[in-house]
C-alpha positions as CSV (number, residue, x, y, z in Angstrom):
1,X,-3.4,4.2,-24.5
2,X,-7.2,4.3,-24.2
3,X,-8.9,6.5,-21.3
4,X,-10.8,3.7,-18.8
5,X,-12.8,4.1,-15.8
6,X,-12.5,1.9,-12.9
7,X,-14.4,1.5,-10.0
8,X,-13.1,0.5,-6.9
9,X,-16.1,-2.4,-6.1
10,X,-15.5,-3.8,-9.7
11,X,-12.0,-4.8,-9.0
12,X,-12.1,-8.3,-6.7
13,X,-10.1,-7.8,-3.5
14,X,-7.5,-10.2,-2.9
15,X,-7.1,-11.1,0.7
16,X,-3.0,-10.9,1.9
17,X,-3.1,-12.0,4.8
18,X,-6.0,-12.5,7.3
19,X,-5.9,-8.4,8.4
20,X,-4.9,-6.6,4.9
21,X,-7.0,-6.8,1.6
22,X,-6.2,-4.8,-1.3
23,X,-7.1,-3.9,-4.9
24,X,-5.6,-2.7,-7.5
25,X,-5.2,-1.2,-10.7
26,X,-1.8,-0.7,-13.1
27,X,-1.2,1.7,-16.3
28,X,1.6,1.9,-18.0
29,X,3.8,3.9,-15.6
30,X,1.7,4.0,-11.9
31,X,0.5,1.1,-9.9
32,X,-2.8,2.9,-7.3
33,X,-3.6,0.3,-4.6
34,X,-6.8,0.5,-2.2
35,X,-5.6,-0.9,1.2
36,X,-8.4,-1.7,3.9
37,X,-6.0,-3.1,7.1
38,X,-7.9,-4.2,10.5
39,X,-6.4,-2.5,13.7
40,X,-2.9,-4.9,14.6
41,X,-2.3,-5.4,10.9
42,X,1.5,-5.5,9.6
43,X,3.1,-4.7,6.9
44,X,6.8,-6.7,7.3
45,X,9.7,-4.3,6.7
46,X,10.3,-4.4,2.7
47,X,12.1,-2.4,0.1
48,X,11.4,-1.7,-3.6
49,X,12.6,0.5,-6.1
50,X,9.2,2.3,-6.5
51,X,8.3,5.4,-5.1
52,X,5.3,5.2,-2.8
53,X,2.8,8.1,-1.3
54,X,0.6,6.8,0.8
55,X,-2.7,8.5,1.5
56,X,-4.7,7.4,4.6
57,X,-8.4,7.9,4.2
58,X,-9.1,6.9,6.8
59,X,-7.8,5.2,10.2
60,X,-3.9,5.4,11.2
61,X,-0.6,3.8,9.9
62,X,2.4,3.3,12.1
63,X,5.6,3.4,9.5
64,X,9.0,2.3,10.5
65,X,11.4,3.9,8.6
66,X,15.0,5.8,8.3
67,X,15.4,4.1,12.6
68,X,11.9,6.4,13.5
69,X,8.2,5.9,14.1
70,X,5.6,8.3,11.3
71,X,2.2,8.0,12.6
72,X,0.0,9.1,9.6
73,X,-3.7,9.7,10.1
74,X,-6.5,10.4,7.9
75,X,-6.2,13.1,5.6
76,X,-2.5,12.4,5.7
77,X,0.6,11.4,3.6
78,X,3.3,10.1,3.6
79,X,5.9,9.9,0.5
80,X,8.4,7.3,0.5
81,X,11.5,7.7,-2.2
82,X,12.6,4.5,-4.0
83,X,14.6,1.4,-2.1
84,X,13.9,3.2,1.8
85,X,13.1,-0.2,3.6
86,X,9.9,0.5,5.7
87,X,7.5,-1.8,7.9
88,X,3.9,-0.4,9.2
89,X,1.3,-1.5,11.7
90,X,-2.7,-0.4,11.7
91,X,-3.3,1.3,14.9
92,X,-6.6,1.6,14.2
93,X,-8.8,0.0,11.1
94,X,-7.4,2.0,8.0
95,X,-8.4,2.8,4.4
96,X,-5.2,3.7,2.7
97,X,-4.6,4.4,-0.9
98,X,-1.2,4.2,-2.6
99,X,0.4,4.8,-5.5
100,X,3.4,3.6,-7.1
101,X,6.0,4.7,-9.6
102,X,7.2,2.8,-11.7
103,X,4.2,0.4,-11.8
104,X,4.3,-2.6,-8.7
105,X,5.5,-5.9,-11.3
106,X,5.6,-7.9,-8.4
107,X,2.4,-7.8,-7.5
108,X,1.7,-8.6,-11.3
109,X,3.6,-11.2,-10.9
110,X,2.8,-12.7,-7.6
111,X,6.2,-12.3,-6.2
112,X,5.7,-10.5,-2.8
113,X,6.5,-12.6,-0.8
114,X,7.3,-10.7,2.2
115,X,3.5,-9.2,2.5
116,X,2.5,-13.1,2.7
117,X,4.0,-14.3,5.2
């Protein structure tokens, strides 16, 4: 493996949905996503065998998990273990960052169907 430096602007966002845009990057083992979601966004309830944390930069995340409500504001986290189905809604306009373990081949793939819709 070969050290490489990224820079958020470099990397093309790709536009979800009309309210989320992300970009990311994948290694070998770690998926790190850049989220920007408009106040009213969703995120549909999902599952996946990755472990997430979630870092909001800024802005606030409503998750829907485990039958309760996490609202997680800037300079907050959230870690979310492996196959926990979850939903969120921006309650404000958020910068979020996540990252993934083991690396998110779906969205390599194209397969995410559920964050389309």
């Amino acid at each position: 493996m070969t050290v490489t430096h990224h820079r958020w602007d470099d990397i093309p966002p790709e536009q979800i949905n009309p309210t989320i845009s992300r970009r990311f990057i994948t290694a070998d083992r770690v998926t790190v996503a850049r989220f920007e979601l408009t106040r009213g966004a969703v995120v549909p309830q999902h599952a996946h065998e990755n472990e997430q944390v979630s870092y909001i930069v800024s802005g606030a995340l409503k998750f829907i998990l485990e039958g309760r409500e996490i609202v997680v504001r800037g300079g907050e986290l959230l870690q979310i273990p492996p196959n926990v189905p979850h939903s969120a809604e921006a309650v404000e306009d958020t910068l979020a960052i996540d990252v993934f373990s083991p690396i998110r081949q779906d969205w390599i793939d194209k397969t995410d169907s559920y964050f389309r819709r």
